[in-house]
C-alpha positions in Angstrom: 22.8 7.2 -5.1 21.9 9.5 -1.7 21.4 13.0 -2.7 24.2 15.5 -1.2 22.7 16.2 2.5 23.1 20.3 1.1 21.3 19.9 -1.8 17.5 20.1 -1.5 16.0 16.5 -3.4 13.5 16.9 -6.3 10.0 15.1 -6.3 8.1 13.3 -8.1 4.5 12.3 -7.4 2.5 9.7 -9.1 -0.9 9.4 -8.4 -2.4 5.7 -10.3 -6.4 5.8 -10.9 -9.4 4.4 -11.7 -12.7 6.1 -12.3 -12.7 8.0 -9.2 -12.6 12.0 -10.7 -13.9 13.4 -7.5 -11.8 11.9 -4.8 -8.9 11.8 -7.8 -9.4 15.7 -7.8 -9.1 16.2 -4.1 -6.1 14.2 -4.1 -4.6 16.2 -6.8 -5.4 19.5 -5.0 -4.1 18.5 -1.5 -1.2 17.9 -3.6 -0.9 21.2 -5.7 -1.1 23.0 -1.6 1.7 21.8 -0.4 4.1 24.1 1.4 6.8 22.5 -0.3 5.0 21.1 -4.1 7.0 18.7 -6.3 8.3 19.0 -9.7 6.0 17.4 -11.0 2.9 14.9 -11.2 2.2 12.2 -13.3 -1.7 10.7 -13.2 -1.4 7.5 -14.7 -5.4 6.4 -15.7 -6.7 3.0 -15.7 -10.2 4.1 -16.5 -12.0 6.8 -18.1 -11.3 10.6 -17.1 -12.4 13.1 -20.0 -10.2 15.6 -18.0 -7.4 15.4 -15.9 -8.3 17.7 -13.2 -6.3 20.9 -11.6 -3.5 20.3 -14.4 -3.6 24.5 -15.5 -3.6 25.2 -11.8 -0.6 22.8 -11.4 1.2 24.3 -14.6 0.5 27.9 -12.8 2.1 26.6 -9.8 5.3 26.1 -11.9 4.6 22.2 -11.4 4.9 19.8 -14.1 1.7 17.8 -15.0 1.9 14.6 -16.8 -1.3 12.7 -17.8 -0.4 9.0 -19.1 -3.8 7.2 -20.5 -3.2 3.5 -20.6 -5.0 0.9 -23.1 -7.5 -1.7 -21.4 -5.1 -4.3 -22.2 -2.8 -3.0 -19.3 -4.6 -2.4 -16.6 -3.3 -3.1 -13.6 -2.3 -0.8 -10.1 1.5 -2.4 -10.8 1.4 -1.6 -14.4 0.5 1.8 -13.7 3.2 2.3 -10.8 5.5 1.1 -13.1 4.7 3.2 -15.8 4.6 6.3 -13.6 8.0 5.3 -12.9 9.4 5.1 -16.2 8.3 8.9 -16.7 9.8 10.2 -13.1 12.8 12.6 -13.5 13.1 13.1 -10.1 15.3 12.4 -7.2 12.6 11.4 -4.7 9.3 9.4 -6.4 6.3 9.4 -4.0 3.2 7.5 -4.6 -0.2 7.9 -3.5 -3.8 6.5 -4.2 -6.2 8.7 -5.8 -8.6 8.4 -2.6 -5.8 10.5 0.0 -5.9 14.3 1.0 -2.5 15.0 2.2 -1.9 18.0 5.2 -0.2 20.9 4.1 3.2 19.8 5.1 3.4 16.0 3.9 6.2 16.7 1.2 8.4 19.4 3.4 8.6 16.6 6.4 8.8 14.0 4.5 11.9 15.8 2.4 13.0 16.6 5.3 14.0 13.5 6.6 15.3 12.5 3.1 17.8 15.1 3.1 18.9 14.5 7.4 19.5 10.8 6.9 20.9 9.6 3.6 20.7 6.2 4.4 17.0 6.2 4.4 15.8 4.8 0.7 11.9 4.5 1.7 9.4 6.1 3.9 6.0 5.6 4.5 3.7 8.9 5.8 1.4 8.3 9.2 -2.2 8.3 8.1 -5.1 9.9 10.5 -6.8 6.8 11.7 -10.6 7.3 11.9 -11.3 3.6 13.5 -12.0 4.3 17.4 -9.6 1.8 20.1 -13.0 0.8 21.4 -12.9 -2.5 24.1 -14.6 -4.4 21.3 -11.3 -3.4 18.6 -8.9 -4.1 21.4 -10.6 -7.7 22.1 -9.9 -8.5 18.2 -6.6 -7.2 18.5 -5.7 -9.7 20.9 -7.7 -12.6 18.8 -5.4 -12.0 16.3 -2.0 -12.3 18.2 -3.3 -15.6 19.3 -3.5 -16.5 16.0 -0.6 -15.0 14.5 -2.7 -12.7 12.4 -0.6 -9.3 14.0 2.0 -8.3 16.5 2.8 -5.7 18.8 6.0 -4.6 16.1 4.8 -2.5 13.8 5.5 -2.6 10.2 7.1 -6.2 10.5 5.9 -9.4 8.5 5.6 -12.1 11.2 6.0 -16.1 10.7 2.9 -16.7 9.4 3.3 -14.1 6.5 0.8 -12.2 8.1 1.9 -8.3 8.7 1.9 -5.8 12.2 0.0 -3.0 10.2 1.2 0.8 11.5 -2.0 1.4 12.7 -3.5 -1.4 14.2 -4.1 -0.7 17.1 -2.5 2.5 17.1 -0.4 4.6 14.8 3.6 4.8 15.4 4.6 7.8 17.6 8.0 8.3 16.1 10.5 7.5 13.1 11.3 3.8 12.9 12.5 1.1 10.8 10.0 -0.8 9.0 10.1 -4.4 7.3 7.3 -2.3 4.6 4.9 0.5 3.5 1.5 0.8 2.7 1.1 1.6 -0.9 -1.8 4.5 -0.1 1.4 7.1 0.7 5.0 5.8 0.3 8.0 7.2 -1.5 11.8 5.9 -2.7 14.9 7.6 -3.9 15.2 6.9 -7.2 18.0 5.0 -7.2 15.7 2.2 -5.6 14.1 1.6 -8.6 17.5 0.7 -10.5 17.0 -3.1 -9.0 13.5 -2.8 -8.1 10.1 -2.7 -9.8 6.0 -3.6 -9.2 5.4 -7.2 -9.6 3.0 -7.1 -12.1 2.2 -10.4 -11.6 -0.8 -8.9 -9.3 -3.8 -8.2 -10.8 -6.7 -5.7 -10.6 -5.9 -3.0 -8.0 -3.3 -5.9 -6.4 -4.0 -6.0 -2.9 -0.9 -6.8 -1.5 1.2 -5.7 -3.8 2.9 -2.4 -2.0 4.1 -4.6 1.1 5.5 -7.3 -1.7 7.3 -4.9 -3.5 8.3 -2.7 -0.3 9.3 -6.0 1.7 12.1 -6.7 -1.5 13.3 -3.5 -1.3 13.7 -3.5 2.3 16.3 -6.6 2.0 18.8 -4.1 0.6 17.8 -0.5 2.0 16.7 1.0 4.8 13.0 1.8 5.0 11.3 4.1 7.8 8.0 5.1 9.0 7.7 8.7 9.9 4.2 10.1 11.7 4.9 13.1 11.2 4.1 13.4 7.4 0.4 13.1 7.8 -2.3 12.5 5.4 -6.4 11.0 5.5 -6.8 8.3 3.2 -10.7 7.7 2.9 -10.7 4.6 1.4 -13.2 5.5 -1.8 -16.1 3.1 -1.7 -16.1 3.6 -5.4 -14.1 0.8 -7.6 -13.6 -1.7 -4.6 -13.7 -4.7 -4.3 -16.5 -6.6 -3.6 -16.2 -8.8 0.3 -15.9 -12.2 -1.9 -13.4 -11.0 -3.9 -11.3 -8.9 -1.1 -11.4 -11.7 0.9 -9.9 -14.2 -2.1 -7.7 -11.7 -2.5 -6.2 -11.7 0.3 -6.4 -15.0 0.9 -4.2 -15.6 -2.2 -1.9 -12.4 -1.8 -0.6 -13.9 1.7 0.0 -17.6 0.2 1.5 -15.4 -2.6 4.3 -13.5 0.0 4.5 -17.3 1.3 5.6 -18.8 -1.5 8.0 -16.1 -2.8 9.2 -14.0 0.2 9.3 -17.0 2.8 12.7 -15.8 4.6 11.3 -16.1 8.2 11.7 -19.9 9.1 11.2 -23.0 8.1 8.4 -23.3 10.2 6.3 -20.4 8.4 4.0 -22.9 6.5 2.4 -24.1 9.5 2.1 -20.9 10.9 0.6 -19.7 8.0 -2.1 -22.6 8.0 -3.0 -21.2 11.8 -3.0 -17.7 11.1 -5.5 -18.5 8.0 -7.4 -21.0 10.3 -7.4 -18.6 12.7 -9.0 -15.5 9.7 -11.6 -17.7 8.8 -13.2 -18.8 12.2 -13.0 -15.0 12.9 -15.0 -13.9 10.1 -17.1 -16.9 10.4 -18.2 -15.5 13.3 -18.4 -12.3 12.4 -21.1 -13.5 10.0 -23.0 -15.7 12.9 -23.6 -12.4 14.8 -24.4 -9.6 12.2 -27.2 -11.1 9.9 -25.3 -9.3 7.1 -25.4 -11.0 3.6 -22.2 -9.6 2.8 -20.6 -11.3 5.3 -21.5 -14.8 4.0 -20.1 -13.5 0.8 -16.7 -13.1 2.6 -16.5 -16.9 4.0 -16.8 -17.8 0.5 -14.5 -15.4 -0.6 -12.1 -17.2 2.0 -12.8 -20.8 1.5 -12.7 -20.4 -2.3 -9.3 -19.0 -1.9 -8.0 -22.3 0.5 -9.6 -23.9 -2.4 -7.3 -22.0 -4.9 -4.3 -23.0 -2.9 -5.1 -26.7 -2.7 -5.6 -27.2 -6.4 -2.0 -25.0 -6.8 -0.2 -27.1 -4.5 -1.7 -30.7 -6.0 -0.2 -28.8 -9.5 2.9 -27.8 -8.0 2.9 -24.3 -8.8 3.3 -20.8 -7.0 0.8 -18.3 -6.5 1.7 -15.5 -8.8 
């Protein structure tokens, strides 16, 4: 249920992480800055911190600080969402990655917009884009129109079950509707997460898994993208994944949305086939020109993953 437009909505903010205690820390502090702090923040650790960091300056703040250590056995960046979720007591729950520094304002806009429009169940936060629109990025953007891989609508899955990222090329300029979020800064009301919950059927640090979950959620509320709510996410080298398994990854995360999400049209298989045709020649070339390694790493990465889906479809099953 919408929170009463005159009463200010509470937040919660759950930060899931993985060995990163530097970036981890510089998240927590851009957090602890805020104009307008949460309630609370819960740190849900997949790895091994010997100390959560800032939680006396948090408690000094007046915020509540939350520290949830989970057994190897359950690892997993759905598993630790969820988790987070189960300890939230507040009206609004916003998640970030442990490798973000959010500006000053992030939680006062984005509160803000909570408490104007009711109707509005999910927002994502504009992140400062640090890739230049160079001729080179723009030629590549229009590669992968042709092939279905993005789209001039932002935030929208397209036939092929490939997605119109918010910031490629550029970031949105105003509020809008969006189809999903990216899981490095996005928040629900609470009341979202009465039908809704992380697939944990994704594994690792589940690539994929915050447009799957926010794409579901989006069938029955109203998500937006505001720019205003800014943020950098640096994308910690630390913890990654490796090219071969990024590119796997997300080889088997798209069949994934395919197989369980396929509302678009009948028609989304085939486009689905180009789009991925249409990924691997791209970063087939990509590997012809640089003379890096790592690249050839990635072409396996991808054809090890059309190799995933063939044996999946001869056994009849869905990718989980």
């Amino acid at each position: 249920m919408a929170v009463n437009s005159d009463e200010q909505p509470t937040a919660t903010v759950i930060i899931a992480t993985y060995n990163r205690p530097r970036d981890l820390e510089v998240a927590v502090d851009s957090v602890i800055r805020q104009t307008m702090p949460p309630e609370e923040i819960i740190i849900v650790d997949d790895g091994d911190l010997v100390d959560p960091p800032l939680r006396s300056r948090a408690l000094r703040a007046g915020i509540r600080y939350i520290y949830l250590k989970k057994p190897p056995g359950q690892r997993g960046l759905t598993r630790s969402r969820n988790l987070g979720v189960s300890h939230a007591s507040c009206d609004l729950i916003f998640f970030f990655d442990d490798d973000v520094a959010l500006f000053p304002d992030f939680m006062e806009r984005s509160i803000a917009v909570y408490k104007a429009l009711p109707q509005v169940s999910g927002m994502g936060g504009g992140e400062v884009l640090t890739q230049k629109n160079t001729p080179i990025t723009k030629l590549w953007f229009i590669y992968d129109v042709m092939f279905c891989m993005t789209g001039f609508r932002k935030g929208y899955f397209l036939a092929s079950c490939f997605s119109t990222n918010m910031g490629n090329p550029v970031l949105k300029t105003r509020l809008a509707p969006v189809e999903f979020l990216g899981g490095a800064s996005f928040s629900f009301r609470r009341n979202v997460f009465e039908t809704h919950r992380f697939s944990e059927d994704f594994q690792g640090y589940g690539l994929g898994e915050d447009k799957e979950f926010s794409y579901r959620v989006s069938r029955d509320h109203i998500l937006v993208s505001t720019p205003d709510a800014r943020l950098h996410h640096y994308e910690s080298p630390v913890m990654r994944y490796q090219k071969y398994q990024k590119a796997k990854a997300k080889v088997m995360s798209k069949y994934g949305f395919l197989t369980r999400c396929n509302v678009k049209n009948k028609f989304s298989g085939f486009w689905f086939c180009y789009a991925m045709a249409g990924y691997l020649l791209k970063r087939s070339l990509i590997m012809a020109v640089s003379f890096d390694r790592s690249e050839v790493q990635r072409v396996k990465g991808i054809l090890d993953g059309f190799r995933e889906i063939l044996a999946l479809r001869k056994a009849g099953g869905k990718h989980g």
